[in-house]
N, C-alpha and C positions, 0 to 999 in steps of 0.2 A: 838444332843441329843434330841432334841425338834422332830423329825420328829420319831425318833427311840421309844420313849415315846409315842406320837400320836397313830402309827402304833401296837407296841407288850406288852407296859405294860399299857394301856388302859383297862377297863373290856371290853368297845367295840369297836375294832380300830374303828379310824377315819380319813380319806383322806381329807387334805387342801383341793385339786384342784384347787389351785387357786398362790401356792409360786411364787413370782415376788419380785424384790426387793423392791418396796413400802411398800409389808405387812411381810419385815424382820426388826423390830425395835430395835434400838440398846440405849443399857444403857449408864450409864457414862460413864461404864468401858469399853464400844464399847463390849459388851456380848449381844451375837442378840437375839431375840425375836419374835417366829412366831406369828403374828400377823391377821388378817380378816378374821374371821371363816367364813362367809357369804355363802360360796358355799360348806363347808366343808358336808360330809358325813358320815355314822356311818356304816362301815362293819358288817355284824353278821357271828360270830363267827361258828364253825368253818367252815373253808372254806380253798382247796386246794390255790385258787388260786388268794384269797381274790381278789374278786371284785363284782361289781353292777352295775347294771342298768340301775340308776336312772341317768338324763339327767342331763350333767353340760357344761355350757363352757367355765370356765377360760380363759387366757389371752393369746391371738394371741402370738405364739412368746415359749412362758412358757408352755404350756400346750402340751402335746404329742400328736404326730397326731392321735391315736387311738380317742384320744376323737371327735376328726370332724368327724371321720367317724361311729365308732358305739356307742358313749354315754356310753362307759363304762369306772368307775371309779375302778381306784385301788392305791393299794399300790404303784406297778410300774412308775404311774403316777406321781407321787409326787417323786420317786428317777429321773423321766426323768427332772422335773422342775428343780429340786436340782442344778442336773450337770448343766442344762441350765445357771443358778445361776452363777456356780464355773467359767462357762468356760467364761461369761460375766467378773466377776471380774479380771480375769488373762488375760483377751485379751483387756479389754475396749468398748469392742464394744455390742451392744444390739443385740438379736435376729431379730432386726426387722428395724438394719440398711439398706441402702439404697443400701450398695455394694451388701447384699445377692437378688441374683435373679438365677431366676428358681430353680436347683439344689444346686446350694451353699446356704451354711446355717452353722450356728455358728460351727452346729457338726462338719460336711464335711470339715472346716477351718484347726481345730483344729486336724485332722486325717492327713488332707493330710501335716501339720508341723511337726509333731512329727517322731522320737523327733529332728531330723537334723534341721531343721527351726524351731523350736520354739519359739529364739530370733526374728525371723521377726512378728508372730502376739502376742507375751506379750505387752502389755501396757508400754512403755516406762516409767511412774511414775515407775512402781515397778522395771524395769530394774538401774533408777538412785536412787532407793530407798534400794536396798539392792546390789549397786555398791561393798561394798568391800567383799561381801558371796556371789558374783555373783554364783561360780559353785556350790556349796551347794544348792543355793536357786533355780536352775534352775533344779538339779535333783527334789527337791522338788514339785517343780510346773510340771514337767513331771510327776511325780509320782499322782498327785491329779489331772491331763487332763485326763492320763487314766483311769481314774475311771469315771471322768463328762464324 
């Protein structure tokens, strides 16, 4: 809700560029909180294809490759981190593990299991975590891969 806020009921959107899990801060109730405006951006309005110019470089890993190569921030940018986010939580593993080299990479992981292997990169906590809604919870988490 916070990224959807940010982005359309702003007067002026605004792009984090920067979501990683560090600056997702969570309350009592584990209700997250985006967090380090630092590198954040202000879109103006209107615009087809919301984006800008202006130079950022977020974090290795989290940040979409458009931004290495041409400095442009967008809305998009921030739905790429997001899923980066989602797919780190349901696999366990960081964008910026040691297995991914060359071509493999968290995305390319998570494409090439789904949805027949999917149980081979979940996170084994949330596998003995929701052991007795195992198949419930496994459409669930296919359903929220395809979208990161």
């Amino acid at each position: 809700m916070a990224l959807d806020y940010l982005h359309h009921h702003c007067e002026t959107p605004i792009v984090h560029c920067d979501l990683k899990p560090s600056n997702i801060l969570l309350n009592d109730d584990m209700v997250g909180h985006v967090g380090d405006f630092g590198l954040a951006r202000f879109l103006p309005r209107p615009s087809g294809n919301q984006s800008s110019c202006v130079g950022v470089k977020g974090t290795i890993g989290y940040a979409p490759p458009e931004y290495g190569m041409g400095n442009e921030v967008s809305i998009q940018g921030d739905v790429y981190s997001y899923g980066i986010l989602l797919l780190e939580m349901f696999t366990g593993k960081r964008p910026t593990d040691n297995m991914f080299q060359g071509t493999l990479n968290l995305h390319n992981l998570e494409k090439a299991a789904l949805p027949e292997r999917l149980v081979d990169i979940v996170d084994t906590t949330l596998v003995l975590l929701f052991k007795k809604k195992w198949k419930t919870t496994l459409f669930q988490i296919i359903m929220l891969m395809r979208i990161a």
